[in-house]
C-alpha positions as CSV (number, residue, x, y, z in Angstrom):
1,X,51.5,23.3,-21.6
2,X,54.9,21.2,-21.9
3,X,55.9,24.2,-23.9
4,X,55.0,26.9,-21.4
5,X,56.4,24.6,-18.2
6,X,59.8,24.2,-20.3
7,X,60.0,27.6,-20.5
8,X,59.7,28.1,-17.4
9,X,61.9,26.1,-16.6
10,X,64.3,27.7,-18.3
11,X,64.3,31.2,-17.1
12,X,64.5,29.5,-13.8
13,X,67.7,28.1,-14.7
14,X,68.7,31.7,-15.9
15,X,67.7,33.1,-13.0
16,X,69.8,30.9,-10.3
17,X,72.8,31.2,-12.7
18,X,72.5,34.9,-12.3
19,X,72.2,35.0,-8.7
20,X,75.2,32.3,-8.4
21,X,77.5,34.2,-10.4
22,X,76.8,37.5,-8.3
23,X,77.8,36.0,-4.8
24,X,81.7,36.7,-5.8
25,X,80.9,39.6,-7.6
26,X,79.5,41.1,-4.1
27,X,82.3,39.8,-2.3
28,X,85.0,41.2,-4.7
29,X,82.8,44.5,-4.8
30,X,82.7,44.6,-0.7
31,X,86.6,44.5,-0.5
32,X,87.0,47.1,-3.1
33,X,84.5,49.2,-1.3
34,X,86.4,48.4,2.2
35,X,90.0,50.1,0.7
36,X,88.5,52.9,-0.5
37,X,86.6,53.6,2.6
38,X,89.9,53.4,4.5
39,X,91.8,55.0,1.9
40,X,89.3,58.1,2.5
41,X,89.7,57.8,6.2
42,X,92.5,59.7,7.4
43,X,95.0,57.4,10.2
44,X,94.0,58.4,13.5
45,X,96.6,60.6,15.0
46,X,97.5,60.6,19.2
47,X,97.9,64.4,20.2
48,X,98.6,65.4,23.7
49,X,95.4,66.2,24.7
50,X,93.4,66.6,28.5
51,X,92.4,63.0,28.6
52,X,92.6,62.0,32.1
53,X,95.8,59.1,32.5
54,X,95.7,56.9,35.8
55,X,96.8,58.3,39.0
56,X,99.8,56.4,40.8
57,X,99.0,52.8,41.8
58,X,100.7,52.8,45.8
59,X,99.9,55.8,47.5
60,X,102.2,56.4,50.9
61,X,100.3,54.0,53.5
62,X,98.6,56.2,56.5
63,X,98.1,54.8,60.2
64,X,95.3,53.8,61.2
65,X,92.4,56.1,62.2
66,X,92.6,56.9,65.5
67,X,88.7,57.4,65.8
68,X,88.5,53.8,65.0
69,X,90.7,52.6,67.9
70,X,88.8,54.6,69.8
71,X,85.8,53.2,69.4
72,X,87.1,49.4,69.6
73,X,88.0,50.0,73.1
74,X,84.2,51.4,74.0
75,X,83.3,47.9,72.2
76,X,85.3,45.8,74.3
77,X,84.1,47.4,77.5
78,X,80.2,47.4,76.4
79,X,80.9,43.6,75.8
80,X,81.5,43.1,79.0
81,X,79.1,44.9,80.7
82,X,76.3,43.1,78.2
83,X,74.2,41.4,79.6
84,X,73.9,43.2,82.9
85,X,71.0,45.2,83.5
86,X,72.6,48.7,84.3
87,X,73.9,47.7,80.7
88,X,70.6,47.2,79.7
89,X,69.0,50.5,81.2
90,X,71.9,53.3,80.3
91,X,71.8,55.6,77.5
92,X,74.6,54.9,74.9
93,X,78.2,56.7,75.4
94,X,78.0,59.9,72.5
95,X,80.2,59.1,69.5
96,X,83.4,60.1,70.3
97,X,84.4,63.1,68.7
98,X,88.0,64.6,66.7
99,X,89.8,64.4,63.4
100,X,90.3,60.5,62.2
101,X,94.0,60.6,62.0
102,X,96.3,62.5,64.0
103,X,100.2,62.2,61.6
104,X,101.7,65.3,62.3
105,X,105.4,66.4,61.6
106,X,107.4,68.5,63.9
107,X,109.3,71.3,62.4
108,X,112.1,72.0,64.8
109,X,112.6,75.9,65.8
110,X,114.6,78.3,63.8
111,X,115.2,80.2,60.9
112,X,115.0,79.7,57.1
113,X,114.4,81.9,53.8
114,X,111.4,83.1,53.1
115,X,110.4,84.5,50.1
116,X,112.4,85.2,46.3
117,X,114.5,87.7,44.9
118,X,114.3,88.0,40.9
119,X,110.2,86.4,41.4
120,X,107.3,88.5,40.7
121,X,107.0,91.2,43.4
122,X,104.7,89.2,45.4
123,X,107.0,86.5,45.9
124,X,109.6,89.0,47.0
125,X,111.8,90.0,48.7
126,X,114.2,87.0,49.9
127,X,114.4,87.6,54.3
128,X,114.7,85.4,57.0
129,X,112.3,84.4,59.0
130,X,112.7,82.7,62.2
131,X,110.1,80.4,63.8
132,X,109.1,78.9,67.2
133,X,108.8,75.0,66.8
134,X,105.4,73.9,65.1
135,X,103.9,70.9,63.9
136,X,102.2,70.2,60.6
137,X,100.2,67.9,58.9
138,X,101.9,65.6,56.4
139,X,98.9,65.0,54.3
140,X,96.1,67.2,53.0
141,X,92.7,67.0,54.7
142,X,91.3,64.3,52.6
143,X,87.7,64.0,51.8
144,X,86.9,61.2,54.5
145,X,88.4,63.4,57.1
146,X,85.9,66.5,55.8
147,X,83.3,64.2,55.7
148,X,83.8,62.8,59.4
149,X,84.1,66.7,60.7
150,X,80.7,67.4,58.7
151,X,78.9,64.6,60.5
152,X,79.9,65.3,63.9
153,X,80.0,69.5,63.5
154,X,77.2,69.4,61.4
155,X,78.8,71.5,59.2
156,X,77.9,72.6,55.9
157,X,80.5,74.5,53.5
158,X,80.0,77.6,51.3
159,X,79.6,75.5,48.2
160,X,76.6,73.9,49.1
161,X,74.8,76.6,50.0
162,X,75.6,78.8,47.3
163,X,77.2,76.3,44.6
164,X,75.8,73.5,41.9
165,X,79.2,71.7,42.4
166,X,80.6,70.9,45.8
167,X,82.8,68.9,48.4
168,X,80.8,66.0,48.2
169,X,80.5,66.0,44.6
170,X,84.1,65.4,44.0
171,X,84.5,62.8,47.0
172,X,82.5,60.2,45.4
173,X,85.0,57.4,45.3
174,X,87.8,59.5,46.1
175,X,87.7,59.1,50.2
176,X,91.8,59.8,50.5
177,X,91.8,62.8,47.8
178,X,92.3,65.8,49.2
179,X,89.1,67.9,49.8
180,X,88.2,70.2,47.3
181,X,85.3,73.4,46.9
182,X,86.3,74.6,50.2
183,X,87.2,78.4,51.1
184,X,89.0,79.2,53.6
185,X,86.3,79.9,56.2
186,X,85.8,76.4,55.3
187,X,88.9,75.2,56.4
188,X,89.1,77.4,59.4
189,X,86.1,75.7,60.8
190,X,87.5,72.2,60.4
191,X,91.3,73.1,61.6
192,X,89.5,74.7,64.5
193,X,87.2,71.5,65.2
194,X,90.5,69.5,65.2
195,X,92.1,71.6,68.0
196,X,94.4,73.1,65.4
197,X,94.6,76.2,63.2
198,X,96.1,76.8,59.3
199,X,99.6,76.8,59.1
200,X,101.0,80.8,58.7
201,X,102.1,81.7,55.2
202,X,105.9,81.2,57.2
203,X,105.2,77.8,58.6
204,X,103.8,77.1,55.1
205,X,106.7,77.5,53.4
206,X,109.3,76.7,55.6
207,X,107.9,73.1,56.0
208,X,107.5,73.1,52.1
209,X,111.3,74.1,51.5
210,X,113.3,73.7,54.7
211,X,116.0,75.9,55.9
212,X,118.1,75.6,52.9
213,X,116.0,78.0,49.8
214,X,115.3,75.1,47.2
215,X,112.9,75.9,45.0
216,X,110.4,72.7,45.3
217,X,109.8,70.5,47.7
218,X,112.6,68.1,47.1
219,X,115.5,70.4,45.2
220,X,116.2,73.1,42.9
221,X,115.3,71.5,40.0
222,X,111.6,70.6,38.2
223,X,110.7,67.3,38.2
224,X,107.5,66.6,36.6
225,X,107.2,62.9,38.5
226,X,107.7,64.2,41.5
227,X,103.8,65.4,42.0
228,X,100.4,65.6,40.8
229,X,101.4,68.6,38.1
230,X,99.6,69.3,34.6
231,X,102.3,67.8,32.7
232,X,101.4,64.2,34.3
233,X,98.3,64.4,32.5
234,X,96.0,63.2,35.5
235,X,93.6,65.9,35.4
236,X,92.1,66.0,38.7
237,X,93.4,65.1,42.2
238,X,95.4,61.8,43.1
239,X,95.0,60.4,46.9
240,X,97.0,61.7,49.4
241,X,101.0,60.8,49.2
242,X,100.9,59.1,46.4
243,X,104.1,61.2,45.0
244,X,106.4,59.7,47.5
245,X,109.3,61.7,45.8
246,X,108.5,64.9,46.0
247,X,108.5,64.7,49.4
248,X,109.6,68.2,51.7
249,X,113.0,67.9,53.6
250,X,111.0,66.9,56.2
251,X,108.8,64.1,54.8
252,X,105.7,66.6,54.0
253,X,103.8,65.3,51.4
254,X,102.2,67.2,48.4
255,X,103.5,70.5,49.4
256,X,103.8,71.0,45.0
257,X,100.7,70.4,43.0
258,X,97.8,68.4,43.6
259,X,95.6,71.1,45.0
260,X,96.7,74.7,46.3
261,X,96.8,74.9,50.1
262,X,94.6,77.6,52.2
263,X,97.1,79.7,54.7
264,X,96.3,81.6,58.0
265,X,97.3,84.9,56.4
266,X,96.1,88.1,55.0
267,X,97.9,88.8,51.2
268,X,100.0,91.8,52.1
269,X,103.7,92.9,51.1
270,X,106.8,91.1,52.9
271,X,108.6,93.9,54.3
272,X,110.8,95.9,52.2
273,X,108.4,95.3,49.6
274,X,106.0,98.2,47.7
275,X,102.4,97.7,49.9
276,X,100.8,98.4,46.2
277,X,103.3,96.0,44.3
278,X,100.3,93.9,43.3
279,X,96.8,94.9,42.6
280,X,95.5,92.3,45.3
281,X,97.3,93.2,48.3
282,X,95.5,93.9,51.3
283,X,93.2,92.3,54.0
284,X,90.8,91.8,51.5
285,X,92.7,88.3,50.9
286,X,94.0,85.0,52.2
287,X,97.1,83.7,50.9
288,X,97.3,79.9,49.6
289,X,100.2,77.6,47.9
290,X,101.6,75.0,46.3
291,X,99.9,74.9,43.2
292,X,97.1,72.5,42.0
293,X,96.5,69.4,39.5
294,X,96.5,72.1,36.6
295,X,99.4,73.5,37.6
296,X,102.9,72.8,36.5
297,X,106.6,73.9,35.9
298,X,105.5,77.1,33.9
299,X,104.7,80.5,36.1
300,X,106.4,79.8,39.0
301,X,102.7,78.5,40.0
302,X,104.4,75.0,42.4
303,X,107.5,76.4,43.8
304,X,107.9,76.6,47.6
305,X,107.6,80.4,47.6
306,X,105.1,81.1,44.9
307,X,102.0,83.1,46.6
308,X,98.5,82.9,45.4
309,X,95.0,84.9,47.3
310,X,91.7,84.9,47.4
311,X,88.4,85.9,48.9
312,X,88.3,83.7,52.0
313,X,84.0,83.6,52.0
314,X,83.6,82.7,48.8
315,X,86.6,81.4,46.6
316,X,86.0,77.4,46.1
317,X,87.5,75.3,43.1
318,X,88.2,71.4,42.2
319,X,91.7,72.6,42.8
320,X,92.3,74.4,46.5
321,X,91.9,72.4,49.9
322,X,93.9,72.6,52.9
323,X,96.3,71.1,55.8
324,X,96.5,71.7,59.3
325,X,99.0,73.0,62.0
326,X,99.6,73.5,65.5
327,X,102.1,74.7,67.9
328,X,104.6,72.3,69.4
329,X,103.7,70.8,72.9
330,X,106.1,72.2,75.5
């Protein structure tokens, strides 16, 4: 038994000094098998890809809704009629109705250059053009401005009808983006329920370029920080006047990229130009500009006389909205 206990015993002992001695030997064997692992994993490597970078941090500050105000001063005078029983007994005042902000520039009356010679024969010829006084709005129609219209008008856009993506799909969060998935039937309705209209393909561009022919917004030259443009990387819409810079000679904002811009007109031939110079001329199609968020310094796409068209019924994308215009007062 003694014999049979000590020999236990002893293969015990064996046994413990086996497993002791292979702690380091795992150790040594887990760092050899950790180099070799990331010897046989190739560096990681940044290319320019389409990962989304953060939009600008301050975007131009807006005045305050005028709906809001509105509505303040019908607060103040129910306060003081609560408590009374007329008060008590008539219906509510209806909501008062109207776009929530009204920041409009004037564009003073006269001529300007409309148009570009040595552009694609849409964009061409180069004529003057010479225009009444107007006014303009300096921001897109943002997506809290759609949604107020499509509450009061009870409105309800192409893209949800016929669509699986839609306005209100890409407003989530984004309340002072422009509004996107809207044709331009779309944005008739709203200019119209604003007691304005689209701006003319002229009133378009003159407010984009001024009366002195640059080619963007804010000179002759591209300038890639300057607005919302595929080479900032963004890849989707920024908020209203955040691109301070590339201002208009006239303090319009976003006139070059973040989304293309519905017009008033038809997509026909400036005069002195071929009526079959493009394949899409005709009433079939309404002009918009600017260029969008995937749009940059190649093709021409964000200049200030760059035209683009489509069907007005049914042409919606993440990248087209709209801005408003009116004729000057007097």
């Amino acid at each position: 038994m003694k014999r049979l206990l000590l020999a236990i015993a002893l293969i015990g002992a064996i046994f413990l000094a086996a497993c002791g001695s292979a702690e380091p030997e795992v150790a040594d064997s887990g760092d050899s098998n950790g180099s070799e692992a990331s010897a046989a994993t190739a560096t990681p490597v940044v290319l320019a890809t389409p990962t989304p970078k953060p939009a600008p941090p301050t975007p131009t500050p807006r005045p305050a809704p005028t709906i809001a105000q509105i509505e303040s001063a019908s607060g103040d005078e129910e306060a003081e009629a609560e408590g009374t029983e007329e008060a008590e007994t008539e219906p509510a005042e209806p909501e008062v109705t109207g776009p929530l902000f009204e920041d409009m520039v004037l564009i003073e009356a006269g001529p300007f250059t409309m148009g570009q010679d040595g552009s694609k024969p849409k964009n061409g010829p180069a004529h003057e053009v010479d225009l009444p006084a107007y006014e303009i709005d300096r921001f897109e129609v943002t997506n809290d401005e759609f949604a107020h219209f499509a509450e009061q008008a009870g409105f309800t856009t192409y893209a949800e009808q016929n669509s699986s993506k839609n306005w209100q799909d890409a407003a989530e969060g984004k309340g002072n983006h422009p509004v996107v998935y809207v044709t331009w039937d779309d944005a008739t309705a709203y200019c119209e329920w604003a007691g304005k209209r689209l701006p003319t393909e002229a009133e378009w561009e003159k407010a984009a370029r001024g009366d002195d022919g640059r080619v963007f917004p804010w000179g002759d030259a591209f300038v890639a920080e300057n607005g919302n443009f595929y080479e900032g990387g963004i890849r989707g819409t920024t908020a209203v006047g955040s691109f301070g810079t590339g201002a208009s000679p006239y303090g319009i904002e976003d006139m070059a990229g973040n989304v293309r811009e519905w017009t008033a007109d038809y997509f026909v031939a400036y005069p002195g130009q071929a009526a079959d110079a493009d394949n899409f001329f005709g009433e079939e199609n309404r002009v918009n500009r600017g260029g969008g968020w995937f749009d940059g310094e190649d093709g021409e796409l964000v200049t200030t006389y760059n035209r683009n068209a489509g069907p007005p019924g049914t042409s919606a994308n993440d990248d087209i909205g709209f801005r408003c215009a009116r004729d000057a007062e007097g």
